[in-house]
Backbone bond lengths (Angstrom), bond angles and torsions (degrees), N, CA, C in turn:
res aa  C-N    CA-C-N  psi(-1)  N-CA   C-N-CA  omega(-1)  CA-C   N-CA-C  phi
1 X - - - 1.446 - - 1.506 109.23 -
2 X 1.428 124.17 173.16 1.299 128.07 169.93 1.517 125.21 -83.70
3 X 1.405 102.97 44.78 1.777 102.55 176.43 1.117 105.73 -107.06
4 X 1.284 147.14 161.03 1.577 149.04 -143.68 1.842 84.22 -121.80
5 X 1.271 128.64 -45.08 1.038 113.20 -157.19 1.845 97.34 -91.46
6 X 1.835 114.74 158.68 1.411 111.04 177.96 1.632 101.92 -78.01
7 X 1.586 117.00 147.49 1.443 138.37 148.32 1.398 111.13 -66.86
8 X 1.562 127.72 113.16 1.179 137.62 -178.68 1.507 99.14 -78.29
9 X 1.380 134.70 117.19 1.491 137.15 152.40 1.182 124.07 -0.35
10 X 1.487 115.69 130.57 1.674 108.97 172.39 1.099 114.59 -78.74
11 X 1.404 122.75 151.71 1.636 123.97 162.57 1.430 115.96 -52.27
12 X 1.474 96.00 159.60 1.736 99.83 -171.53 1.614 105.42 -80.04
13 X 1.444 129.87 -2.96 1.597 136.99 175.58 1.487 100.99 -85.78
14 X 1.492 122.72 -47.22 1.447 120.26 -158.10 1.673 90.35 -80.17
15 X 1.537 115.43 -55.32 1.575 133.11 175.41 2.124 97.25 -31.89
16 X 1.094 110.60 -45.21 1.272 105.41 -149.51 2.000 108.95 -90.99
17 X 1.271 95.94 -22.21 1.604 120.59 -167.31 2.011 87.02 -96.37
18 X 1.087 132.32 -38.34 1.137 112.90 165.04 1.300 138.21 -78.06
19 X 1.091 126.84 -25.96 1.338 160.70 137.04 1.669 101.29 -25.18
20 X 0.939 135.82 -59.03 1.559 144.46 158.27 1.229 120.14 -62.95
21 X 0.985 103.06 -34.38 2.325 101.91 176.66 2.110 84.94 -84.45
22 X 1.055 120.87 -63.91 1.655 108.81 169.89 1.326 114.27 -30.98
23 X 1.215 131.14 -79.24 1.798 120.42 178.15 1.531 119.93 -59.46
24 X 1.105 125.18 -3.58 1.505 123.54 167.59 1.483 99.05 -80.02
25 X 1.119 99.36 -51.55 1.869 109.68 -166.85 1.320 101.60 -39.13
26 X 1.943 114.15 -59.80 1.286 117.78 -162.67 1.171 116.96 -81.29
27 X 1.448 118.92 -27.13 1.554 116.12 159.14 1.825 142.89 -66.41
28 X 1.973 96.03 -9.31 1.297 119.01 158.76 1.407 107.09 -96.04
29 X 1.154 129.63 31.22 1.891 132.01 -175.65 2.030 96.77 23.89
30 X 1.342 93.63 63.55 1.730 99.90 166.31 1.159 111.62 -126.26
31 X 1.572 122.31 21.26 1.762 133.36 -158.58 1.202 100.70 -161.22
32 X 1.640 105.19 132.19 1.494 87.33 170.44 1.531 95.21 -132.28
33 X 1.320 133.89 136.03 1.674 172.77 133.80 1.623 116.17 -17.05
34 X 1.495 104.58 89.55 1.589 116.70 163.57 1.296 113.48 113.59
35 X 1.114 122.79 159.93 1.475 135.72 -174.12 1.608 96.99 -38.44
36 X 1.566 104.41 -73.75 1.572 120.01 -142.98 2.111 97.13 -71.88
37 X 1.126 101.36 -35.87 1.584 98.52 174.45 1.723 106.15 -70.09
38 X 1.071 107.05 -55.37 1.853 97.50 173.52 2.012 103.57 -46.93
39 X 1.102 125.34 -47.76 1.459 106.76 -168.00 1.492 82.31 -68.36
40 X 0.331 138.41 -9.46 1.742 112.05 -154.09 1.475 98.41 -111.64
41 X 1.190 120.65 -24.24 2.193 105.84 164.97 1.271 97.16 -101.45
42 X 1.511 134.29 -17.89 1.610 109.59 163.07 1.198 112.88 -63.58
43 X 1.252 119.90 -45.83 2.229 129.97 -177.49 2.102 93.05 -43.68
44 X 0.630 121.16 -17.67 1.670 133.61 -148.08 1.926 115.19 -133.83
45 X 1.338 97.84 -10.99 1.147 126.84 163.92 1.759 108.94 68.05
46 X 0.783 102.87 27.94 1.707 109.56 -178.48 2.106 126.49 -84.06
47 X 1.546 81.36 -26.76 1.482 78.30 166.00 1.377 137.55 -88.65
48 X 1.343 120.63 131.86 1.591 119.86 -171.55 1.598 112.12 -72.50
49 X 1.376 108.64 -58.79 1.476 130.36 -135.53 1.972 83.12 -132.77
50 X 1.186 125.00 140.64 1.287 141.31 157.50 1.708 127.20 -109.77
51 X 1.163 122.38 98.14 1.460 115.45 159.96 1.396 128.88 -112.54
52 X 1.697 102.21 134.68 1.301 119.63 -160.43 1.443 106.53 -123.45
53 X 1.610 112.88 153.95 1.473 116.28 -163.13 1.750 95.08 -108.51
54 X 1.243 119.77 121.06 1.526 123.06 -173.58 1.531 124.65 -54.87
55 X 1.706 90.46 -30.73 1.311 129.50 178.42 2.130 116.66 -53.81
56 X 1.676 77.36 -39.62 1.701 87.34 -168.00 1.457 118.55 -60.64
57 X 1.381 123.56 163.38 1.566 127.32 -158.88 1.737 92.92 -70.84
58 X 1.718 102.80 143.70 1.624 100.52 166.36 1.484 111.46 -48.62
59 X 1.013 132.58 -38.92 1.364 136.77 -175.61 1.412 109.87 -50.84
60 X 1.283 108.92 -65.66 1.532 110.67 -175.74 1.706 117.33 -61.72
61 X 1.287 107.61 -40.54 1.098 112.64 161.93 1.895 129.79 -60.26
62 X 1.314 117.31 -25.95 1.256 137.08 163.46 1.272 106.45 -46.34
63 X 1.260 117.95 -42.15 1.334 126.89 -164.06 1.484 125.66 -85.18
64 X 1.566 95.45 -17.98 1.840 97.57 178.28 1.404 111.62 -113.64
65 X 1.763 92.24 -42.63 1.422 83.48 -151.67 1.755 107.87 -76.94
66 X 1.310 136.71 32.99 1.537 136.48 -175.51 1.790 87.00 -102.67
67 X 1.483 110.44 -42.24 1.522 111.27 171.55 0.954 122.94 -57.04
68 X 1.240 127.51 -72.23 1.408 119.89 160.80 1.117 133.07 -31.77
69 X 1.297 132.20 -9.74 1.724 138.42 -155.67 1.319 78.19 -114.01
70 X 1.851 120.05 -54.05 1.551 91.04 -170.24 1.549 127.12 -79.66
71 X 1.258 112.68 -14.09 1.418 118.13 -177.21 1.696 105.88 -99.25
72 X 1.303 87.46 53.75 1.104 102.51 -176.13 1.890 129.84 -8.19
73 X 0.956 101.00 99.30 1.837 124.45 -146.40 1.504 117.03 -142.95
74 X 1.439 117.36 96.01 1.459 110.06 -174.78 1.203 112.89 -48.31
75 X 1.845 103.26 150.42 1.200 109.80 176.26 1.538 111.14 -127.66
76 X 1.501 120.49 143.43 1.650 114.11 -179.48 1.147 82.88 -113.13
77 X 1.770 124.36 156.34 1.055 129.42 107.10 1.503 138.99 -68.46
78 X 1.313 106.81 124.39 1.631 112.76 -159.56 1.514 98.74 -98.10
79 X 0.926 110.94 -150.67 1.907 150.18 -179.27 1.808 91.20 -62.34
80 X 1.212 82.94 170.70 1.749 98.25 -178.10 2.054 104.23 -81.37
81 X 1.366 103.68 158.31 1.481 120.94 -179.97 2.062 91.88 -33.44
82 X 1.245 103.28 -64.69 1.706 103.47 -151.86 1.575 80.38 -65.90
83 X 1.068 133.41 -93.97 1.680 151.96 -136.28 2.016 77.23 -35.31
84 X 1.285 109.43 -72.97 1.617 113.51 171.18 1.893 113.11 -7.55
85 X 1.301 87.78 -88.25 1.198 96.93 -170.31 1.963 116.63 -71.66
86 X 1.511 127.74 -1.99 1.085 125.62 154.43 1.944 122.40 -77.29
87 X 1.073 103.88 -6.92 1.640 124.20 -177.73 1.809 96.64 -74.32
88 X 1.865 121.43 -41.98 0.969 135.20 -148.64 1.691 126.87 -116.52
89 X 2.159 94.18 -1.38 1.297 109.19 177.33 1.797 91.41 80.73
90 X 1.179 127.97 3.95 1.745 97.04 149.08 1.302 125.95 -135.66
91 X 1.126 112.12 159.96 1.670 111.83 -161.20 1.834 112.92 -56.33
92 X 1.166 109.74 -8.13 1.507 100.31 163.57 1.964 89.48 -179.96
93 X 1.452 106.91 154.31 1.837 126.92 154.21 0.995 129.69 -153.55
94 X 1.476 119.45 153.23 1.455 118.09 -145.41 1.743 86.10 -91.28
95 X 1.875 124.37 -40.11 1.351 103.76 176.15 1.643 109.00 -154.05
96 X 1.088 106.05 162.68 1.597 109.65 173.49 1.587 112.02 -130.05
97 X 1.513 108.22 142.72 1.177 99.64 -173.03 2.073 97.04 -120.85
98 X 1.370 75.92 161.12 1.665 89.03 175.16 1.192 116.60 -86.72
99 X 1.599 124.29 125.09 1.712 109.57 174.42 1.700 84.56 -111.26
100 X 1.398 153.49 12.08 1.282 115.97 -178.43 1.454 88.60 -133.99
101 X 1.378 90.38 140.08 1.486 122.47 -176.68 1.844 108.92 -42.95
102 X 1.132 94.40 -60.55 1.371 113.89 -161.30 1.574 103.06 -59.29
103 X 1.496 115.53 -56.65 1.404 128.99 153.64 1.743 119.63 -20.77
104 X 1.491 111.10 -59.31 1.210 128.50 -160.16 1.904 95.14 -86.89
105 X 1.169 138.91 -18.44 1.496 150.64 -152.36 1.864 80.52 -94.87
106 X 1.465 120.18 -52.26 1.221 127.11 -156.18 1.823 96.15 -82.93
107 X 0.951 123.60 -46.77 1.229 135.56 -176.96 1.832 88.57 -58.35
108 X 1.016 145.03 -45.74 1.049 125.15 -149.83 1.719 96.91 -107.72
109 X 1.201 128.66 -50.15 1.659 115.63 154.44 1.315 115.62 -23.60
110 X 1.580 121.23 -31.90 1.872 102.46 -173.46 1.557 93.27 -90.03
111 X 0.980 132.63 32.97 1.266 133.88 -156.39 2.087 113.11 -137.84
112 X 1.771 80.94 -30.11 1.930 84.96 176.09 1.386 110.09 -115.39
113 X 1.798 109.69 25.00 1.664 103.52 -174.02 2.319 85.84 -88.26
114 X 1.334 104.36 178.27 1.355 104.08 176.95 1.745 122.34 -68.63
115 X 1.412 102.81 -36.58 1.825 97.27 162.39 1.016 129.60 -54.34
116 X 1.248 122.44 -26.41 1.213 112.41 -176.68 1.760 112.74 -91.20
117 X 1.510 106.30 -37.36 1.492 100.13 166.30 1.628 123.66 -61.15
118 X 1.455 107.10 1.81 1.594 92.09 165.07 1.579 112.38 -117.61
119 X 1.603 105.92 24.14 1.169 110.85 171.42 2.001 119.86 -87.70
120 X 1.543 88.27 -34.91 1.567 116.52 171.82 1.729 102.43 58.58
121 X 1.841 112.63 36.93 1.046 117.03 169.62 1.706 107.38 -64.44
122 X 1.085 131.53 -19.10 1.616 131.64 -147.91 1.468 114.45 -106.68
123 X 0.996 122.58 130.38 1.601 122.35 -177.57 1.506 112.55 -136.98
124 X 1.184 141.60 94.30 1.393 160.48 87.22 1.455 104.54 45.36
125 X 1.271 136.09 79.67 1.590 114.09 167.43 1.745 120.54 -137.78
């Protein structure tokens, strides 16, 4: 991503518990899977919550995350491209976005307990 400073790795508990609220999401159609589907319910305003793989090509990443920044739309950095996209039934994605509230409320509680703030996976922009 375009932050100057490095994202220290998530733990394999926070890594693993999100990873599971992600495949519920997408298997309750409350997530939607890949660059071009995230622009396209943020363009439309549907996404809550954004997760992005740090891992993914600048390119692909070029492509969302300036949207997201302006429609002003949290963004996590999650898990790597594959671990990402095995959560979601595909062999790897650069991001998934949240369209349901309720989904995205839970995603962000695993996010304000104290492990995870000393993980400093999360970025706000």
């Amino acid at each position: 991503m375009d932050t100057a400073s490095a994202v220290t790795p998530m733990n394999a508990v926070l890594e693993r518990r999100l990873l599971g609220l992600i495949g519920l999401g997408v298997r309750a159609r409350g997530a939607v899977v890949g660059v071009e589907r995230v622009r396209d319910a943020a363009k439309r305003g549907f996404v809550v919550l954004a997760i992005v793989a740090p891992d993914a090509s600048r390119h692909s990443l070029d492509k969302v995350v300036p949207l997201l920044v302006a429609r002003q739309i949290r963004i996590i950095e999650g898990p790597s491209a594959s671990a990402l996209g095995a959560a979601v039934g595909r062999e790897a994605t650069a991001a998934v976005g949240i369209t349901d509230p309720s989904l995205a409320a839970g995603v962000r509680k695993l996010f304000d307990t104290p492990e995870a703030r000393d993980t400093g996976s999360e970025r706000t922009r």
